[in-house]
N, C-alpha and C positions, 0 to 999 in steps of 0.2 A: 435577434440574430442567432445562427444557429451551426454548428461545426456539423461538415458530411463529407463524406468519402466521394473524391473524386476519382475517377474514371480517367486508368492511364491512357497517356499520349500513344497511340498505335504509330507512328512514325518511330521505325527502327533504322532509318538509315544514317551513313556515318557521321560522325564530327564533323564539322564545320573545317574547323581549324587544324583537325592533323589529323582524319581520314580516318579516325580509331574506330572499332564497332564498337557501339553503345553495348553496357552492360547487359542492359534488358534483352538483348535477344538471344540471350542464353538462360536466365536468371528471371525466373518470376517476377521474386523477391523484390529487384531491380524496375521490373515492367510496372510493379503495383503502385511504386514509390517515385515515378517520374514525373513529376509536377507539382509533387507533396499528397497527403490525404487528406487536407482539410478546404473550406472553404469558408467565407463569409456568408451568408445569406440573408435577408431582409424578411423580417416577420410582419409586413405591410409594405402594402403598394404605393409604387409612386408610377401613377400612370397618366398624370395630365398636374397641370398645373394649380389646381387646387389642392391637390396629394401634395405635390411639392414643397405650399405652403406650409403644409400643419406638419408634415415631418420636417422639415428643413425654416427658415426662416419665411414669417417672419412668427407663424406659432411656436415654433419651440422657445420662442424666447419667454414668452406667458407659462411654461413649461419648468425653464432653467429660473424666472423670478420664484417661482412658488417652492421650488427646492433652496433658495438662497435664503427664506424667511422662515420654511419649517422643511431642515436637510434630512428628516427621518424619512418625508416623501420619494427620493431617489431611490426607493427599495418599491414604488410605487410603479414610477414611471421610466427607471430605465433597467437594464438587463441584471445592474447591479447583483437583486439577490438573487439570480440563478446561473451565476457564472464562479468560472475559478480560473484564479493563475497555477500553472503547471511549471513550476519555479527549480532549474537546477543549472549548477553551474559544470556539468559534466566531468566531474570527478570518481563519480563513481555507478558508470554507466553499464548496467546488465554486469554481465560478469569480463566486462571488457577494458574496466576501469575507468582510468583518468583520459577520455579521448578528446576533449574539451569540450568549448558550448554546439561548434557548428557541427560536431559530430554525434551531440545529443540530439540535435532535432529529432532525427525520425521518431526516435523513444518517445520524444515528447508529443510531437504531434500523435503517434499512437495512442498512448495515455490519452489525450484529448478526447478521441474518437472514443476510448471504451468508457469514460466518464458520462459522452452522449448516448452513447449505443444502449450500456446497461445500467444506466441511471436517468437518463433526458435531462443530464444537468451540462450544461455548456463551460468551455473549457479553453484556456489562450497556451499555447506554448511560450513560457521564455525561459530562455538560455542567456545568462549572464558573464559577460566574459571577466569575470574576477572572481577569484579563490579566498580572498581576505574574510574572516569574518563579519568586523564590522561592515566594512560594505557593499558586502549581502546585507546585511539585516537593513542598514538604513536603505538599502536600494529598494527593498521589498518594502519597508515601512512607505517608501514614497510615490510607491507604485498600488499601496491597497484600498484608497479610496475608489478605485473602478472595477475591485469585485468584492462577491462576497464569499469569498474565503481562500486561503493559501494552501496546493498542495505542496509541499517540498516534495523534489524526487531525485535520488541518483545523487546526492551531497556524500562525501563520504565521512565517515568516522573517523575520530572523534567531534569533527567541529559540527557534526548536524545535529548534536544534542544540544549543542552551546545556541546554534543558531533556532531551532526550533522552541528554544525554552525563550529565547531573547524576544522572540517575534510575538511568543505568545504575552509576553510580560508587555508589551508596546500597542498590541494591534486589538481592538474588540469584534475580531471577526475568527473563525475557525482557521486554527495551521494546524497542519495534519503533516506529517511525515510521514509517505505511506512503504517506505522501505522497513519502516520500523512498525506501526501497529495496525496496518492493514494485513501483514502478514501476521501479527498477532492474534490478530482477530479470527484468522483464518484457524489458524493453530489451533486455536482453542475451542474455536469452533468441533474441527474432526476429534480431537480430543476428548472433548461433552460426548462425543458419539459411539467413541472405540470404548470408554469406560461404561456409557452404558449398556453399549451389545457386550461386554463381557460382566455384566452384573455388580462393577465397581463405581465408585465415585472420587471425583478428584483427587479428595484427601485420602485418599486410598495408593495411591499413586507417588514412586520414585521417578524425578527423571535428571536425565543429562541432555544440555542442550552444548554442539560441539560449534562455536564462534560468540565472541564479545563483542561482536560490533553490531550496527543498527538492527538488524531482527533480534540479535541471540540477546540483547538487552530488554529490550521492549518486549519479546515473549515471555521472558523470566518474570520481570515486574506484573504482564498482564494474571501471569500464571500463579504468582503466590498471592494479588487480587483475586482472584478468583478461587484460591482455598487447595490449592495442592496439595499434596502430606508435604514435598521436598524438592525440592530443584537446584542441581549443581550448574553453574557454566564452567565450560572448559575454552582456553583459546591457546593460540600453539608453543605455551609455553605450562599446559596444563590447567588445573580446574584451579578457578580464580577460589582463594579463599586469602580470610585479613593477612597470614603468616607471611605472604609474599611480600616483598620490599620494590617489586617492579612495577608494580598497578597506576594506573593513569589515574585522574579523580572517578570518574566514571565506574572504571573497575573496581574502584575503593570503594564507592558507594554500592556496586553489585553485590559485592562481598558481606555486605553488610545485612541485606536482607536476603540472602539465597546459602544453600548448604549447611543446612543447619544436625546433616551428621556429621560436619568437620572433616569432609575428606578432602584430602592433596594427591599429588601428585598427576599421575598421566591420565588423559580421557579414556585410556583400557582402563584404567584400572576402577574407574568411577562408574563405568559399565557393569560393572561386578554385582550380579542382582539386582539391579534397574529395571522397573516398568516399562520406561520409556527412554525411547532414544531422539532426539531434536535435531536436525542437520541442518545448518546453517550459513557453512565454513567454504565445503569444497574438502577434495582431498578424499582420502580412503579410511574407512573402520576397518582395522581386520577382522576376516571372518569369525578369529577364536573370541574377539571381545564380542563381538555380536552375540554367538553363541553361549558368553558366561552371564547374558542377561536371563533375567527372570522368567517364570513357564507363561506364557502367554501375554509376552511383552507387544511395544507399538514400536515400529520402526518407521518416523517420521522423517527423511532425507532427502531435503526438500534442494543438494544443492541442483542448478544447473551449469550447462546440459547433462551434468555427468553424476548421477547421485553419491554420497558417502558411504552408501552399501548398496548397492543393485540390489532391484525387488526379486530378482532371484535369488541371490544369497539371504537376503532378511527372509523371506516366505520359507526358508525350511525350520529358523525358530520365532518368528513373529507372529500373534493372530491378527494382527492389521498393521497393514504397511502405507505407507502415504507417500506421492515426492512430489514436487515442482515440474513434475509432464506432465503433456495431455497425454501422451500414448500410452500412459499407466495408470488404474483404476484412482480413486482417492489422490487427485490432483489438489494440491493446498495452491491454490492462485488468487492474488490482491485483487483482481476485478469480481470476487467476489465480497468483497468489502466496500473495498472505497467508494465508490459509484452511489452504492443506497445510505451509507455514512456522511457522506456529504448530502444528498437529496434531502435527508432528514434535518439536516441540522442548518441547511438554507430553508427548509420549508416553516421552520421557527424563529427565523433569522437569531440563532443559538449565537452569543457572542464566544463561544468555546466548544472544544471537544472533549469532553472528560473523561474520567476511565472508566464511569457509570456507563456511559454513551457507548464507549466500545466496547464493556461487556454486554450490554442490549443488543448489542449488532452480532456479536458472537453467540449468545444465547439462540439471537433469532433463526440465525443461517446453521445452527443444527437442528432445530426445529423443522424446517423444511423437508431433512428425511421420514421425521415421520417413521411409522410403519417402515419402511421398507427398509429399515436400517439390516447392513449388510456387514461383512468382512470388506469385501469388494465394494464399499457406498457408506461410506461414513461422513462424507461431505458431497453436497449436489454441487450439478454442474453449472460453470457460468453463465449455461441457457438456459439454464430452469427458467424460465419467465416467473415463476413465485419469488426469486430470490429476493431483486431488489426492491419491489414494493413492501415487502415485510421487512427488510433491514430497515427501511425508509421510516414505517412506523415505529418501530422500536424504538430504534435512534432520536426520531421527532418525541416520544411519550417519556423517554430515560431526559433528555433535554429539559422538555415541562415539569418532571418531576423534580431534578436537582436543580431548579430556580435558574438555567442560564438562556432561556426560550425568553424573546421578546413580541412573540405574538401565537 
């Protein structure tokens, strides 16, 4: 079975029931979205009644006894290892918030499509209508015997840390947050690339990352894995460090491994000779903190739609700028991650994603520029057709190396 883009409904005329004009005949957006963009599809024929038989009863039942007697075969014989659940309970959806579950479809069904598109790994939307911790986690626990692997997306912060670690302690298949380390991976990815075109390396490198929640976490952790010199977070009551008395667990533990020149106070002021700047929040830098950063800083301001310093203002003191557009060069986008992170890690049927694995996938996906490494090109595009076959291996060979590949 297979998720594809379906082909909107061409009837624009009114409502039925109160005459209204349909969205779509103004609004693309609308036109594209009229009937959903996903479908079911059948990866065999049923064209007469011998087909009938062997897909449907009475052969599948010689099919479901030999998974009853050895249940590792269902990775065998049904869709199992090459699908995912696209799991959120719409709290915290794009930058639109808490709109609930029926208002996350579209995200989700999206997500689905680019998990096919730029991985050919198949992909279920669900939308959970409950907020509770616990039951997310047990709803997901009783839901993942029909795939192999759990994306979370769009849960908001604090509880997706709670639930993403819960899931992984319960479940032997892959749960992936990809609010949190698919955009990690990205990060770090343009990052490997800005320090190399300017002749530095990681540990070479100041930065401040401006939000504590699901990315500005998960980038920090990926970041001092991967050998930083230093990394502050800031969230909007200033840069998380132990002195604070307001820190949630989370923060308490951020504080713990990050900032290790002991600065406080405001995210200006932590800007103050910084390499690198992390945007993760929303909101405005002022121009002067921009400019008290270091001579040939990165200005990574990834928020959307609206970045935390316009590539205009960063480009008069940054040598590389990065944000969360397509219409600005050095686009930091999760479909460059997740897609071949998960292809990888069902193609080993990985019972886990590790930080080995994600730094394999961030490794790989700068690797891709190559040569042509630019100002303007320090991460390639989500069409590079290189991308996700080479995340795919990384990710599969980091998997087999740190013992959690089952084949």
């Amino acid at each position: 079975m297979a998720a594809e883009i379906v082909n909107p409904r061409s009837d624009n005329s009114a409502d039925q029931d109160g005459g209204v004009e349909p969205h779509d005949s103004f609004d693309p957006a609308f036109a594209l979205h009229r009937g959903g963009k996903m479908a079911v599809q059948a990866t065999v024929p049923i064209r007469d009644k011998d087909d009938l038989s062997l897909a449907y009863t009475p052969g599948v039942a010689r099919v479901c006894t030999a998974i009853a007697e050895q249940p590792e075969l269902v990775h065998d014989y049904t869709w199992k290892s090459s699908v995912v659940a696209v799991v959120t309970d719409g709290t915290a959806v794009l930058g639109l918030g808490d709109i609930g579950p029926e208002a996350s479809l579209p995200v989700m069904e999206g997500k689905a499509i680019l998990f096919k598109q730029f991985g050919g790994v198949d992909a279920v939307p669900i939308a959970l209508d409950c907020t509770d911790v616990d039951e997310i986690v047990e709803t997901v626990v009783r839901l993942a015997p029909s795939f192999g692997g759990v994306n979370l997306e769009d849960i908001s912060a604090p509880r997706c840390f709670e639930i993403e670690r819960r899931l992984q302690e319960r479940l032997d298949i892959p749960v992936f947050h990809d609010d949190q380390h698919g955009t990690a991976v990205v990060t770090l990815a343009a990052l490997r690339n800005a320090a190399r075109l300017t002749g530095r390396g990681l540990g070479d490198l100041r930065a401040v990352i401006s939000g504590a929640g699901a990315a500005g976490v998960a980038i920090a952790k990926m970041l001092v894995e991967a050998g930083i010199g230093d990394v502050a977070v800031a969230d909007r009551k200033g840069v998380v460090s132990p002195d604070r008395d307001d820190l949630t667990p989370v923060k308490r533990e951020l504080a713990g491994f990050t900032n290790k020149a002991g600065l406080s106070g405001s995210l200006e002021h932590a800007l103050a000779g910084a390499d690198v700047f992390i945007g993760v929040s929303g909101g405005t830098v002022p121009e002067k903190a921009v400019a008290s950063m270091a001579k040939g800083a990165f200005v990574f301001a990834m928020a959307n739609p609206n970045p935390e310093v316009h590539p205009d203002v960063a480009h008069k003191y940054a040598s590389v700028v990065a944000t969360g557009r397509s219409d600005f060069p050095n686009q930091i986008n999760n479909v460059l991650a997740f897609p071949g992170i998960f292809a990888g890690a069902l193609q080993v049927r990985a019972s886990r994603i590790t930080e080995g694995m994600k730094i394999a996938a961030a490794e790989a996906l700068a690797s891709v520029v190559g040569d042509d490494l630019a100002a303007d090109y320090v991460i390639p595009s989500p069409f590079d057709e290189r991308v996700a076959p080479v995340v795919t291996a990384a990710v599969a060979a980091a998997a087999r190396a740190e013992g959690v590949a089952r084949r």
